[in-house]
C-alpha positions as CSV (number, residue, x, y, z in Angstrom):
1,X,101.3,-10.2,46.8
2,X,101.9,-10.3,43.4
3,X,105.0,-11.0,41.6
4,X,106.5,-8.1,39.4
5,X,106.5,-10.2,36.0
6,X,102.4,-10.6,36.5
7,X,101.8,-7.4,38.2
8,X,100.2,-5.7,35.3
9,X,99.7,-8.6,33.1
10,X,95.4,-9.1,31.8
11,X,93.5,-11.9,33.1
12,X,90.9,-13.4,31.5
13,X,87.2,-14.0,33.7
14,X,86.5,-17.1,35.0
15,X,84.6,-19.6,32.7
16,X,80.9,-20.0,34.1
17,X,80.6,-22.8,32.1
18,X,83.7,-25.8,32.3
19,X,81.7,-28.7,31.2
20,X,83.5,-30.9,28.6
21,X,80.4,-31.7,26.8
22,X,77.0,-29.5,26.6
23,X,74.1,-29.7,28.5
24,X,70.7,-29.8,26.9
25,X,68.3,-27.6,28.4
26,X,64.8,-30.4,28.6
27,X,62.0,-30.7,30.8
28,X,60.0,-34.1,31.1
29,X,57.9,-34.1,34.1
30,X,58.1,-38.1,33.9
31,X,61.2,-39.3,35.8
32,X,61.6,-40.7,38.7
33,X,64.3,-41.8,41.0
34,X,65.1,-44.5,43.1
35,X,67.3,-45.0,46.2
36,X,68.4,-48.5,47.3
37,X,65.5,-50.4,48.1
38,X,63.2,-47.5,48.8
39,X,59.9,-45.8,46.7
40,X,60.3,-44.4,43.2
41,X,60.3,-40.4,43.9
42,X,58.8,-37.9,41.5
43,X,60.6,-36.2,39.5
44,X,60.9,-33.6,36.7
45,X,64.3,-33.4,34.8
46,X,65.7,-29.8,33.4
47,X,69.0,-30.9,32.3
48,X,70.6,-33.7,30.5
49,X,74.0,-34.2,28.7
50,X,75.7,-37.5,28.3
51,X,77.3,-37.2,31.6
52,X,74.9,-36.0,34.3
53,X,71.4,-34.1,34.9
54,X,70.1,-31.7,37.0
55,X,66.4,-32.4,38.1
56,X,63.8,-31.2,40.5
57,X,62.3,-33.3,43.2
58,X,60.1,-33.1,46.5
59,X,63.3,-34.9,48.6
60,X,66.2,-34.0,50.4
61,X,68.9,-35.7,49.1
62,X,72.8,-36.0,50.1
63,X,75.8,-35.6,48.1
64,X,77.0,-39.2,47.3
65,X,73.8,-41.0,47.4
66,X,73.9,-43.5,44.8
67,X,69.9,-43.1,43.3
68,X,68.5,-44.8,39.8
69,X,67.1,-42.2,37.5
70,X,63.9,-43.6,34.7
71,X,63.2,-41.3,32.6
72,X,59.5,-42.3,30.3
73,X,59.9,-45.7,29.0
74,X,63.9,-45.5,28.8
75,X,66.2,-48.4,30.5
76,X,67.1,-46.9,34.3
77,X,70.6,-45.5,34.9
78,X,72.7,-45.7,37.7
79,X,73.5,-42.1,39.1
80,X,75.4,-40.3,42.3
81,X,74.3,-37.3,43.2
82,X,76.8,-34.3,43.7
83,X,74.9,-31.1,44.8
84,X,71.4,-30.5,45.9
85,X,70.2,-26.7,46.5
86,X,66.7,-26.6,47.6
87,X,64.5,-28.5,45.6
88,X,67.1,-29.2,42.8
89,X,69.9,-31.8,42.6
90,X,72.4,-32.9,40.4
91,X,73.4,-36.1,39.6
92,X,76.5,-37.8,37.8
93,X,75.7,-41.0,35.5
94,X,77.6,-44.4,36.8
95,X,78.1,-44.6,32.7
96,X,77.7,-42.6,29.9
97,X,74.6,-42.2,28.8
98,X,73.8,-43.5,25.2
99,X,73.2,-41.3,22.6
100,X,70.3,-42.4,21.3
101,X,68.6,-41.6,24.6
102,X,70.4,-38.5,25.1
103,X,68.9,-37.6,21.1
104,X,65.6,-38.7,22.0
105,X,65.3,-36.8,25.5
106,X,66.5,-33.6,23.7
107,X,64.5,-33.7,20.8
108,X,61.1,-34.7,23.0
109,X,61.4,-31.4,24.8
């Protein structure tokens, strides 16, 4: 039940986007992932920003995996993954990624 005081008072719509930083819209059908130990996968990345990806792969992932993402010739980085919805997953960097590859990524797209 709502209080008096707020009863009639505007509300603004729910932000569809609440990323700090922006994601880049890419795609570079030459990444790959990596689990501990186990085969490179295939990959194709949509997404990029400094913090994360989003990326579409022939796997079934789980939230919390810790996987490797290589993306062309670039040094591998250290991801977790936090969602997966049918054939696409998203993925959180261990560390930010640099901004050089971030630039490059971007621009190569």
């Amino acid at each position: 039940m709502a209080l008096k005081s707020t009863r009639y008072r505007k509300v603004e719509p729910a932000a569809l986007n609440r990323r700090a930083t922006p994601r880049h819209e890419v795609y570079v059908s030459s990444a790959s992932l990596k689990r501990n130990g186990n085969m490179s996968i295939a990959a194709t990345l949509l997404d990029i920003s400094i913090y994360g990806c989003k990326f579409e792969a022939d796997a079934v992932f789980k939230e919390g995996e810790k996987v490797t993402v290589t993306v062309d010739r670039h040094e591998p980085v250290k991801a977790t993954l936090v969602w997966q919805k049918t054939k696409q997953a998203g993925c959180r960097f261990a560390n930010a990624l640099d901004t050089e590859m971030l630039r490059t990524l971007t621009l190569a797209s």
